[in-house]
Phi, psi and omega in degrees: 000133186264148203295174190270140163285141180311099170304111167283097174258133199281355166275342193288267187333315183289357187248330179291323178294320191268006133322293181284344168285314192302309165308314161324308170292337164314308202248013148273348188272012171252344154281358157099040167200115157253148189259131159224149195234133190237108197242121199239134180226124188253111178076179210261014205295129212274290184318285208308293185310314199284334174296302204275005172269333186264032206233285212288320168305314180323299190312307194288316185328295214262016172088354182283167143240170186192157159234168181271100149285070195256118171254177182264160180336326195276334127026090179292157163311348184257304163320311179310297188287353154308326191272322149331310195285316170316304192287324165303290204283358188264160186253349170286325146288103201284300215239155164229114135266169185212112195264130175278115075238160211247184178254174202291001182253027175239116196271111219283011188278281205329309177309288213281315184297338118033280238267116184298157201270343163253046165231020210255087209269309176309353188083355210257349155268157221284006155297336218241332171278321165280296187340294183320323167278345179252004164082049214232146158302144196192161169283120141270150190322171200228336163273295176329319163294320179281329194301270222307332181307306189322289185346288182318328188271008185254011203042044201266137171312133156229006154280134198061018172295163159258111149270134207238123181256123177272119180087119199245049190282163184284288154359294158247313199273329165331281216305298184339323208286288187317311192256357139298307205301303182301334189281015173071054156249150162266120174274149168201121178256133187251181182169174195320322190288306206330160179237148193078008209336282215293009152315298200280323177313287210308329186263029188263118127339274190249116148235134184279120185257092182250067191230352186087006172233123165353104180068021189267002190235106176245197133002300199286342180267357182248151169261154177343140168055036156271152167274114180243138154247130178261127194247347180309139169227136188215145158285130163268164160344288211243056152063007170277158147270110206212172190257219177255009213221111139289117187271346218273302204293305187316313189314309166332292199266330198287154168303297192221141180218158150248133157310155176233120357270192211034044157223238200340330207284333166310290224285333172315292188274013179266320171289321180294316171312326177280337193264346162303292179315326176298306172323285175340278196309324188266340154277020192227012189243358182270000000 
């Protein structure tokens, strides 16, 4: 009879890692660099906001600093990116984000190219995404970096696996793919279209769920000894959270699963904290 699988849990790991940054940030601060991370938040949408406090908190944990740029809904493309151009050029800034999603008459691929690129602490402009495909040091996408730390910290092999990612949004599941490939997995990408899903699951090693829907992944789709990462957090009915993994069933058969919550969603701003410090450091060498 096969054993319950191993939680990877991502709040554990994120408090261990930023134990260790806090230290880091100690002794850049006796070299005159405080790492700061600069956060533009548009408009009131309740994720967003709820996001960037658990940003700003991080920050405050590990010793960093940071502000709150908060504009209002009306806010033109060009005011964003006057201010954008501002944040580039102050030298007091390490990182800028700018959280997303923006309202509709702003256009956010413009926003992200925007954003000079050794501040581009999300990972998300396309220098810090090709750098990423050709295998360059670079800020990685901050979920896709935590997926891989968890891996790392179980010493789960990931060369020569097959790994099958469900969801190909640019944020996650694009880049995840790209950064198994570089670790030597063999890839395979599923997505709305795919036909036959649980073909590409069950014959998943390492599988990754990014789709954003309740459960779209149960036991049956998974193999034996397979590694599942659930990248879903979804709201339910009765106001719980829960992932894209039925984790009860999944758990049966997989090696290692992360819980929703506390598995990815720590480690996404805890990786924006490592691509802050990473700036700090590579900008202050200039």
């Amino acid at each position: 009879m096969s054993k319950t699988a191993e939680v990877i849990n991502g709040k554990d790991l994120s408090h261990e890692l930023k134990m260790e940054m806090k230290q880091e940030v100690a002794q850049l601060e006796k070299e005159g660099i405080v790492p700061h991370l600069t956060v533009v938040l548009v408009g009131e949408d309740p994720a967003s906001k709820s996001y960037v406090s658990g940003k700003q908190k991080a920050c405050t944990e590990t010793g960093m600093s940071s502000d709150l740029i908060k504009l209002d809904e009306t806010v033109t493309e060009e005011e964003l990116l006057k201010l954008i151009d501002k944040l580039n050029h102050d030298n007091h800034v390490h990182g800028i984000l700018v959280q997303l999603p923006l309202p509709k008459h702003i256009a956010e691929q413009k926003v992200i190219e925007a954003i000079d690129p050794s501040k581009d602490v999300d990972g998300f402009h396309p220098v810090s995404i090709g750098r990423m495909m050709i295998g360059e040091d670079t800020f990685l996408p901050c979920t896709p970096y935590g997926i891989i730390t968890m891996l790392k910290s179980k010493n789960i092999e990931i060369s020569g696996k097959h790994a099958v990612i469900v969801g190909r949004s640019n944020i996650v599941g694009k880049p995840v793919g790209q950064l198994l490939l570089n670790e030597n997995a063999t890839v395979t990408y599923c997505h709305s279209r795919t036909k036959n899903l649980r073909e590409f699951t069950k014959s998943a090693d390492i599988l990754v769920v990014a789709v954003g829907k309740p459960h779209v992944i149960n036991g049956e789709d998974v193999k034996e000894g397979a590694v599942v990462i659930d990248v879903g957090v979804n709201r339910i009915e009765d106001g719980s959270l829960t992932g894209d993994v039925d984790f009860d069933s999944a758990k049966e058969k997989a090696s290692y699963i992360t819980p929703v919550p506390k598995g990815v969603g720590p480690m996404t701003i805890t990786m924006l904290l490592k691509n802050t410090i990473k700036a700090a450091k590579e900008l202050n060498r200039k």
